[in-house]
C-alpha positions as CSV (number, residue, x, y, z in Angstrom):
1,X,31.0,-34.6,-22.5
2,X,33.2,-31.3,-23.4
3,X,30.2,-30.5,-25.8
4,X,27.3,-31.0,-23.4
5,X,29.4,-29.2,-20.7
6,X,29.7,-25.9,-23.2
7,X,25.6,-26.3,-24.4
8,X,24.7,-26.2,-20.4
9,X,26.6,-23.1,-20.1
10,X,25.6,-21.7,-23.0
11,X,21.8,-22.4,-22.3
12,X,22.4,-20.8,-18.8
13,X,24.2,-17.7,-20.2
14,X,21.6,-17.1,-22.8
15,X,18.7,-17.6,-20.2
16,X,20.9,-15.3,-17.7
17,X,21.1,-12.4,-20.1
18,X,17.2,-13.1,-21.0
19,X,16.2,-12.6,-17.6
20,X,18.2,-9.6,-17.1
21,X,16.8,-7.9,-19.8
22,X,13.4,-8.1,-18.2
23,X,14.4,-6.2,-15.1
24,X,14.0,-3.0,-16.7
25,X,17.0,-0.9,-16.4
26,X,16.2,2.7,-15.7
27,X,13.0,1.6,-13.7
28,X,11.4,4.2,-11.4
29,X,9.8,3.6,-8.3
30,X,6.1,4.7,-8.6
31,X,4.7,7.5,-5.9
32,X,1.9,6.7,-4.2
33,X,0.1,9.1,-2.0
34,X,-2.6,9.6,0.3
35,X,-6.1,11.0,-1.2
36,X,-8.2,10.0,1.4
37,X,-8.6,8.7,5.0
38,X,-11.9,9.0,6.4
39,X,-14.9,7.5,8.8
40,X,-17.6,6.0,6.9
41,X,-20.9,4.9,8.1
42,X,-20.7,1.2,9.4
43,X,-22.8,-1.4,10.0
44,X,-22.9,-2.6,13.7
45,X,-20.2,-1.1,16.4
46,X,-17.1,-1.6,14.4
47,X,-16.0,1.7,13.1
48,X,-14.8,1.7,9.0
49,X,-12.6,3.7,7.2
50,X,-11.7,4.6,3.5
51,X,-8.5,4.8,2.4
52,X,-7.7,6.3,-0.9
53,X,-4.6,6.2,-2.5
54,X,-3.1,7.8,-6.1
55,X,-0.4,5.9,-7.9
56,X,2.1,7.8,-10.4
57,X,3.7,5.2,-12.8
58,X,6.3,7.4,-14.5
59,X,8.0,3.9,-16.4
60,X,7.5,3.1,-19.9
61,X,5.8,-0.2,-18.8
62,X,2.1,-0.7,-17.4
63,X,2.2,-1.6,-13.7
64,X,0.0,-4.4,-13.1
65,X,-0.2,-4.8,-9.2
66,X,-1.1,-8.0,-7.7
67,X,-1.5,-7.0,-4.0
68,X,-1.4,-4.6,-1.2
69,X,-0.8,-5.1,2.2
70,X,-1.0,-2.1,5.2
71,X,-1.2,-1.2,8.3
72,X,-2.8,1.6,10.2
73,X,-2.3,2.9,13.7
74,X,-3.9,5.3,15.3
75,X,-2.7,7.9,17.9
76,X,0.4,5.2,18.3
77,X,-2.0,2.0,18.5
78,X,-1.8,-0.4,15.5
79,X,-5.9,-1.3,15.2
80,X,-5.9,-2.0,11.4
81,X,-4.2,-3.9,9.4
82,X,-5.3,-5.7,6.0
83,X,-4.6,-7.0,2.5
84,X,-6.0,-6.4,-0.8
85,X,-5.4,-7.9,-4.7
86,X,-8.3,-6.1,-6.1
87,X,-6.2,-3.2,-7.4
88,X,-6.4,-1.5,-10.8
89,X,-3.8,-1.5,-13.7
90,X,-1.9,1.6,-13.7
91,X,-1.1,2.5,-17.7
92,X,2.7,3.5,-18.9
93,X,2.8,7.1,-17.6
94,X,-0.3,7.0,-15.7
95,X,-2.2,7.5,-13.1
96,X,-4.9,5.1,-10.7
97,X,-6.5,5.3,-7.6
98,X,-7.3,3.1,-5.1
99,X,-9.6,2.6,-2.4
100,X,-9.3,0.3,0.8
101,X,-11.9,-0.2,3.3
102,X,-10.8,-1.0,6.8
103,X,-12.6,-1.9,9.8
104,X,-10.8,-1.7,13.4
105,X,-9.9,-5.0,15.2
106,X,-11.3,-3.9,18.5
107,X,-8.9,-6.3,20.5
108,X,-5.7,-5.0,19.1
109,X,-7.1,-1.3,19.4
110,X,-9.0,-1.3,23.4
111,X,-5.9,1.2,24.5
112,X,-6.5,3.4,21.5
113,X,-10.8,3.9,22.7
114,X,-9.3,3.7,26.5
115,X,-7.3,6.6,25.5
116,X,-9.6,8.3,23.2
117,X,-12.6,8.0,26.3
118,X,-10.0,10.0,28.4
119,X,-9.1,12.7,26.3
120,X,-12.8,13.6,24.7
121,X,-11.6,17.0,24.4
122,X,-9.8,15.9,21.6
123,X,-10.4,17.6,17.9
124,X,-8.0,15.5,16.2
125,X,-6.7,11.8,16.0
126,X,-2.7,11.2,14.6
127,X,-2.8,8.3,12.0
128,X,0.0,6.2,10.0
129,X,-0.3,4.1,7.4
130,X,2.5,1.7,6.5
131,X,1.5,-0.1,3.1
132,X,3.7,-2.4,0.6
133,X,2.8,-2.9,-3.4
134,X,3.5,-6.0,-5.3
135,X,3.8,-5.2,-8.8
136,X,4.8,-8.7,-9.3
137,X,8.0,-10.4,-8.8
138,X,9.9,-8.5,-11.5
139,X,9.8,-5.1,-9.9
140,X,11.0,-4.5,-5.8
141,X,8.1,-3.8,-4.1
142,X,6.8,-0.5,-3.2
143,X,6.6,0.5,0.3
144,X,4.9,3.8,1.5
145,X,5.0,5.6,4.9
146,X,2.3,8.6,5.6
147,X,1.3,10.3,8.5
148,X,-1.1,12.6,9.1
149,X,-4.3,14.0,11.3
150,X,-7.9,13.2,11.1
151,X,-10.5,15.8,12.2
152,X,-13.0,14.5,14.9
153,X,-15.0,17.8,14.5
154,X,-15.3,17.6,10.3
155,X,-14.8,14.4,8.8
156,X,-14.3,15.1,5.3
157,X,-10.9,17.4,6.6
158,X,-7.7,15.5,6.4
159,X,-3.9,17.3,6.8
């Protein structure tokens, strides 16, 4: 009994220290930033946008993601929200981009076009995106926060 008591706890040390040594020590949070946030053309009444995004991987390791989620609000109304897993691998030390295409959920967003219809002076529209990577279950996940303005006179200007 003594001897199967000491092989269990051997086996669980030994797959302890296994796992461990696959969480990377020294790992780095990739940076992801914004590229891109536009209006594209769109099919119907439902406005679309493209969202493009950069991704630095400065580990030693190739980060193969497996998902994105986000959000987007505009002018403090949440209208878009959506998921992707058709993301690229980003290398060891290297570099990917990303595009999302969004479309507006026009029943979550009627007080953003109430308020846009009021204010048509307006040149520019605030926007946040709120997005979270999975590079799998072995690295945290990455979460990003950007803000920004859209130009309603020039569409390819973004700040």
């Amino acid at each position: 009994m003594t001897k199967i008591i000491c092989y269990v706890l051997f086996s669980l040390s030994l797959l302890f220290t296994l796992s461990c040594a696959t969480l990377q020590p020294g790992y780095e949070t990739p940076t992801v930033s914004i590229t891109s946030f536009e209006a594209i053309p769109s099919q119907g009444m439902i406005p679309q946008f493209q969202i493009g995004l950069h991704i630095v991987n400065p580990n030693r390791s190739p980060l193969d993601l497996k998902g994105i989620s986000y959000t987007i609000t505009l002018e403090g109304h949440k209208i878009m929200t959506g998921v992707s897993n058709q993301l690229p691998r980003i290398e060891a030390y290297g570099e990917g981009d990303v595009v999302l295409n969004a479309s507006v959920d026009l029943f979550s967003s009627i007080g953003f076009f109430t308020d846009l219809i009021r204010n048509q002076k307006k040149d520019m529209i605030s926007y946040s995106l709120n997005a979270k990577l999975d590079a799998g279950s072995l690295h945290p996940l990455i979460r990003v926060t950007k803000k920004g303005k859209i130009s309603l006179t020039q569409p390819n200007q973004h700040q």
